[in-house]
LUMFITOR-705035 format. One line per field, with one value per residue (C-alpha): x, y, z; residue number from 1. Coordinates in pm, 1 decimal, decimal comma. Example, Ala and Ser with C-alpha at 12.3 -4.5 7.8 and 13.67 -1.06 7.14 Angstrom:
u <- [1230,0:1367,0]
v <- [-450,0:-106,0]
w <- [780,0:714,0]
resi <- [1:2]
***
This chain:
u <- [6852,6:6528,5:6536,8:6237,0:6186,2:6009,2:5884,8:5742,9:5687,5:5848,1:5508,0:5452,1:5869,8:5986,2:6193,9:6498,8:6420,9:6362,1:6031,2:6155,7:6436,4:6747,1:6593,0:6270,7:6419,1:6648,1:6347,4:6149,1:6473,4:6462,8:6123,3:6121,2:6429,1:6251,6:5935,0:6113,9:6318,1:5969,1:5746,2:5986,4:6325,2:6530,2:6872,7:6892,5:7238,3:7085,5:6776,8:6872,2:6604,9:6569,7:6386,2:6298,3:6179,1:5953,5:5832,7:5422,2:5469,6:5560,1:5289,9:4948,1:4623,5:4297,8:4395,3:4529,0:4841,3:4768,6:4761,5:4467,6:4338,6:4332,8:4189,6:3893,9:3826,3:3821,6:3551,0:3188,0]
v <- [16338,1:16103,6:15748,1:15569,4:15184,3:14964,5:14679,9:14339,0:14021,6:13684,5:13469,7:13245,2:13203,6:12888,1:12840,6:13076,8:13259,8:13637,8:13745,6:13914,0:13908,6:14123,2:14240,7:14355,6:14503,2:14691,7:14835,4:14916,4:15118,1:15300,3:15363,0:15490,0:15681,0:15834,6:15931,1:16159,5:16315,7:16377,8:16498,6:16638,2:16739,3:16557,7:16457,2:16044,6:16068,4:16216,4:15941,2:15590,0:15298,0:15039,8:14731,6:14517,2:14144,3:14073,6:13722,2:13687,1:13544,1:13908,0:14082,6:14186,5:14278,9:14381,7:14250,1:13895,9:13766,8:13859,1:13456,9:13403,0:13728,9:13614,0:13291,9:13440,4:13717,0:13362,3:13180,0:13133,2]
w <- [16969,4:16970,4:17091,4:16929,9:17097,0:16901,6:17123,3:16909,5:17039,0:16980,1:16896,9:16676,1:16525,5:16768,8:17038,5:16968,3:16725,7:16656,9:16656,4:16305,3:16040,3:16043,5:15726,5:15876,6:16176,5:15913,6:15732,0:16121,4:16183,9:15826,7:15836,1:16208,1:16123,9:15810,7:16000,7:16233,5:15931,4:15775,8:16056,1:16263,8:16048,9:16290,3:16081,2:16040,3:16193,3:16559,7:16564,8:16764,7:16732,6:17001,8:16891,8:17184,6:17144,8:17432,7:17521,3:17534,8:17869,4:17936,6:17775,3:17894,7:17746,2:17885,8:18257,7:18129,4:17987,3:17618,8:17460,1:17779,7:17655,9:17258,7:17372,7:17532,2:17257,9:16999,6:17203,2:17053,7]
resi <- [1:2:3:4:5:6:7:8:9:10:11:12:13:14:15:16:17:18:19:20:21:22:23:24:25:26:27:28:29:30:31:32:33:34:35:36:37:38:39:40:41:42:43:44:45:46:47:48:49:50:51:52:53:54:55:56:57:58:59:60:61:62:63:64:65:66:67:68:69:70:71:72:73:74:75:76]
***
């Protein structure tokens, strides 16, 4: 039985709101769902998805919080 977790972020959608649709988290689980039936011939029934929103405040990248990191990478 797999368990695939799909982590995205909540940027950039406003205070209280999901980082994506219901639709596109329906078509994340499909897809992620359909790549294990493909590559490994496990049956859609036995696959779970987790998608996880995750606040930028909570994400890091390159040894900074990721929107310090972003700033720096835009500076002349």
């Amino acid at each position: 039985m797999p368990i695939v977790t799909i982590q995205i972020t909540r940027e950039g959608t406003g205070p209280g709101r999901s980082a994506a649709t219901a639709a596109e988290k329906a078509a994340l689980i499909a897809g992620a769902s359909r790549l294990l039936l493909d590559v490994l011939h496990k049956p859609l029934d036995s696959t779970f998805v987790v998608i996880e929103e995750v606040e930028t405040e909570n994400w890091g990248w390159g040894g900074l919080p990721a929107l310090e990191f972003r700033k720096r990478q835009q500076a002349p």
